[in-house]
C-alpha positions in Angstrom: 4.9 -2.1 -1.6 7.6 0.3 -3.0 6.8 2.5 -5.8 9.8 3.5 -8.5 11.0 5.1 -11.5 13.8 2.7 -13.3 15.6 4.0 -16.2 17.8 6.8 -18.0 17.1 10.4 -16.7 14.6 11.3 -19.0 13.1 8.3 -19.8 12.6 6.6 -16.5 9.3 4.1 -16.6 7.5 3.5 -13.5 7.3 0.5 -11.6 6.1 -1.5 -8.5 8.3 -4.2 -6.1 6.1 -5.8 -4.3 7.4 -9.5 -1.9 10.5 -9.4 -4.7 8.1 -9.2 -8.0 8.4 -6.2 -10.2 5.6 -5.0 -12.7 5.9 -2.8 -15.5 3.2 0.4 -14.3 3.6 1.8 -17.8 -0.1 0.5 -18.6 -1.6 1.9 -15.6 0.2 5.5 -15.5 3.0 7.3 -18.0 4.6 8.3 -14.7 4.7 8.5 -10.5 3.6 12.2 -10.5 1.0 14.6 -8.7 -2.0 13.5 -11.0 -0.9 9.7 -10.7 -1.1 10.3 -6.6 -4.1 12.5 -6.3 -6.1 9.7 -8.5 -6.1 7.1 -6.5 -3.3 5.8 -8.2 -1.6 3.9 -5.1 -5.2 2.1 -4.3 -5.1 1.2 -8.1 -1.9 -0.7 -8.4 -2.5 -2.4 -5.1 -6.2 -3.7 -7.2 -4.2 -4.5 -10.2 -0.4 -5.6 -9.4 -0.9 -9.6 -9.8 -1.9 -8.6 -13.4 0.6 -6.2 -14.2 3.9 -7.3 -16.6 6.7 -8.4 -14.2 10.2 -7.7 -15.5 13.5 -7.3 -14.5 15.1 -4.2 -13.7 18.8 -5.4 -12.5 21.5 -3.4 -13.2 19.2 -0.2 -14.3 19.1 3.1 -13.3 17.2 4.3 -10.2 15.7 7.4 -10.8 14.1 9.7 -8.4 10.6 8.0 -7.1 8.8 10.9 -8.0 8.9 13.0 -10.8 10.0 16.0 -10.7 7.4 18.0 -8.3 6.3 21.5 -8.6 7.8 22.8 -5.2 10.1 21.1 -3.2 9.6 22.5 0.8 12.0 22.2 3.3 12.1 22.3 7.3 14.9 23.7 8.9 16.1 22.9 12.8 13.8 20.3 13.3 15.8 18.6 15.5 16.9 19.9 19.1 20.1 18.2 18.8 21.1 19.4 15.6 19.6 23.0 16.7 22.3 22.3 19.4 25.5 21.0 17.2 24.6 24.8 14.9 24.5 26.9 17.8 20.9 27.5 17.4 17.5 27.9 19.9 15.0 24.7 18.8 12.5 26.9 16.7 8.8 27.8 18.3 7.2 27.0 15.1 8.4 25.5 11.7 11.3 27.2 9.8 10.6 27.2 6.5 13.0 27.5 3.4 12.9 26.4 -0.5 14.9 24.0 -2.6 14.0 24.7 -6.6 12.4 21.4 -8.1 14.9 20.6 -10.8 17.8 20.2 -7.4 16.0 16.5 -7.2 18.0 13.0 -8.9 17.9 9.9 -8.1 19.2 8.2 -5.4 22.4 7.2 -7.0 22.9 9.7 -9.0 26.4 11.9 -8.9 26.2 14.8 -6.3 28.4 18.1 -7.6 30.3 20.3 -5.6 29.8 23.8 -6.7 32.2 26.1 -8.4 33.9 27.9 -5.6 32.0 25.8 -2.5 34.4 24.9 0.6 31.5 23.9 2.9 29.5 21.3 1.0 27.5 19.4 3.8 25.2 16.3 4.0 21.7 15.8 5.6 19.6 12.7 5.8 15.9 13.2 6.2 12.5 12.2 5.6 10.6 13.7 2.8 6.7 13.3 2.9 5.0 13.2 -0.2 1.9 15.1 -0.9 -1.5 12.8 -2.2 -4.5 15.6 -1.9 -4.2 19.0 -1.8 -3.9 20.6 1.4 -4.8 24.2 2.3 -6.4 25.0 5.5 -6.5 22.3 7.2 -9.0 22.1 10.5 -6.6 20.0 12.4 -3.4 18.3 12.8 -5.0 15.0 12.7 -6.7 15.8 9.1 -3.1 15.9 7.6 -3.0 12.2 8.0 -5.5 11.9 4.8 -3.2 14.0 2.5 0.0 12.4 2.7 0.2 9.7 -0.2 3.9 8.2 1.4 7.5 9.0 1.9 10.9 8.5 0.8 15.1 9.4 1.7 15.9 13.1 1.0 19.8 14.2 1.3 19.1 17.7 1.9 22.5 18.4 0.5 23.7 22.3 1.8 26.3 24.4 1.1 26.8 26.4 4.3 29.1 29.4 3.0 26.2 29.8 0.7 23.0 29.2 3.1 24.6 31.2 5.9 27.6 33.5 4.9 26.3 34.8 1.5 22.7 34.2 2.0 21.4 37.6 3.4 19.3 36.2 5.9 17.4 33.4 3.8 18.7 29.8 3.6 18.0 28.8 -0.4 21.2 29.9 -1.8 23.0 27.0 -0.1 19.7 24.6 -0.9 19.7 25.2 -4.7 22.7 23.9 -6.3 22.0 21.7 -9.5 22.3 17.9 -7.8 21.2 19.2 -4.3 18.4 17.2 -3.6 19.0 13.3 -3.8 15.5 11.3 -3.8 14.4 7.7 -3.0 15.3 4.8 -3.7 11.4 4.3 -3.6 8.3 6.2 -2.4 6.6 4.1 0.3 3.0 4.7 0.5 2.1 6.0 4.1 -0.3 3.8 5.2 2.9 1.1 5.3 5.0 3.7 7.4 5.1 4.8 10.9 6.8 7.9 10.6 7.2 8.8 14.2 10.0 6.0 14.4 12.4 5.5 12.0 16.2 5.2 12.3 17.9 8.1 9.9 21.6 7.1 9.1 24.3 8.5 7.0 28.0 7.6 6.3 31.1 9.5 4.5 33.2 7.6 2.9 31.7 4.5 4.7 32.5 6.3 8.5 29.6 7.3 10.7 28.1 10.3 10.5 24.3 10.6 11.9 22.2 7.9 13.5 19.4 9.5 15.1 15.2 8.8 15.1 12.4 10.8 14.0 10.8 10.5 17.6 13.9 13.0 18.3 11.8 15.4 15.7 10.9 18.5 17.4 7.6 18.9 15.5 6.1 15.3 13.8 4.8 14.8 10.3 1.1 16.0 10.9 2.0 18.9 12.6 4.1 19.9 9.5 1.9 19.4 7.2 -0.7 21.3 8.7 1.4 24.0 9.6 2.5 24.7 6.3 -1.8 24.3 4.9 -1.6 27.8 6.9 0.3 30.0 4.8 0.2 28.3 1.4 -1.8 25.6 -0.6 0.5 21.8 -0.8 -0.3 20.1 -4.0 -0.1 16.7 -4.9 3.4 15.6 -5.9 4.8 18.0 -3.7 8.0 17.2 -1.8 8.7 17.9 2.2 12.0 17.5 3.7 11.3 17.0 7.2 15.0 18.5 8.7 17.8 16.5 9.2 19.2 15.0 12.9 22.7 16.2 14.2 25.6 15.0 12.8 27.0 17.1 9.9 30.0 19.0 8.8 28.3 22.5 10.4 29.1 21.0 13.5 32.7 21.1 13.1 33.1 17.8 14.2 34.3 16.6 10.5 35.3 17.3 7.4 33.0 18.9 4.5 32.9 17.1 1.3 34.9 17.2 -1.7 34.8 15.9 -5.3 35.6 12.0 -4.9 33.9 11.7 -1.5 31.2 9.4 -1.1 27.6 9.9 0.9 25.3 7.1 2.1 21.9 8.0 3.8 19.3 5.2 4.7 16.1 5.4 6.4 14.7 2.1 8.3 11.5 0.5 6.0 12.7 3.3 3.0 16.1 2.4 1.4 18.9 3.5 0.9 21.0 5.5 -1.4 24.7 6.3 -2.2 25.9 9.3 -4.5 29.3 9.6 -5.4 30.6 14.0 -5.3 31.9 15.1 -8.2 33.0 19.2 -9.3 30.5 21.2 -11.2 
């Protein structure tokens, strides 16, 4: 089952594909959001989707899967490789850094260079999503029980900014308005095996990344527990998970530029085009 929001930004209704059907969610919830996840809301369409208005949602609007979340958290150098390709040690524990909630659109939606960017970069990767709140967590294994599914993230960067002009914290180059592509769909995890997914992303339809998150240097679980160490995950919230070697910070091509065109697809999650345009 994939859970989505189909519609204008703004007025996006949510809805549920399930063996090619789509039903209209708009009786069972106003929205895919933190209350929606943390009520049982997955287990509830499951119960209820046979009874739920079908319809057709050709040619609409995808919106983000999720709306919007109160804290968007990111992992940085999560995998060695890409570590590697920045000229970077593979981190001892999670690095952490911030994307602000309104930088997440929908999958399709346009992406916009920034006034005065030169280094514009892309980065497939898998975002959890939040079901229960975590803080605390006894164990790695008890993070399992608060992830509600998961969904492609282009963690989209602007290196002058993250790295140049940042003054030692990454968020400058994470926050851009359009920064933070989201779905197609949230996936609910119990449909997901996490620890083995192809990531994949293309400019202007030539290969850029193809890696797996087995190649992550610290898994889902581990993440999410982490981070229930040092602050309080609610449900709804967002986790970008890193992103696999591959991108224009490793010199080996191009960064973007208004007209370009980004592809990233996840095995089992979607995937999602976004056309650059100037801001």
């Amino acid at each position: 089952m994939q859970l989505q929001r189909i519609g204008e930004l703004g007025a996006e209704r949510p809805v549920a594909v399930h063996n090619g059907q789509v039903r209209d969610l708009s009786g069972l919830t106003a929205d895919i959001d933190g209350e929606f996840l943390a009520s049982g809301g997955i287990a509830a369409v499951r119960e209820r989707f046979d009874s739920l208005p079908e319809i057709d949602i050709a040619g609409q609007r995808i919106g983000a899967p999720l709306a919007r979340p109160q804290a968007v958290w990111c992992v940085g150098m999560n995998y060695a490789a890409h570590a590697a390709e920045s000229g970077a040690e593979p981190p001892k524990v999670p690095v952490l850094f911030f994307k602000t909630p309104n930088t997440v659109i929908g999958p399709d939606d346009e992406v916009l260079i920034p006034r005065g960017s030169v280094k514009t970069d892309w980065e497939v990767e898998l975002a959890i999503v939040i079901g229960k709140r975590a803080a605390y967590l006894e164990s790695v294994q008890d993070a399992w029980d608060h992830i509600a599914g998961y969904a492609v993230s282009n963690d989209v960067s602007e290196r002058a900014f993250q790295l140049e002009q940042s003054g030692g914290q990454w968020s400058k180059g994470k926050c851009c308005a359009t920064f933070n592509p989201l779905g197609p769909s949230l996936v609910p995890a119990d449909e997901v095996d996490p620890g083995n997914l192809r990531l994949q992303s293309w400019v202007n339809g030539e290969p850029r990344q193809d890696s797996s998150t087995a190649d992550m240097i610290f898994d889902v679980p581990t993440i999410v527990h982490h981070l229930s160490q040092y602050a309080v995950l609610e449900p709804g919230d967002v986790i970008n998970t890193g992103t696999p070697q591959g991108v224009a910070l490793s010199g080996r091509f191009p960064y973007l530029k208004a007209g370009d065109v980004m592809e990233v697809e996840i095995s089992g999650l979607g995937r999602a085009r976004q056309v650059c345009g100037q801001a």
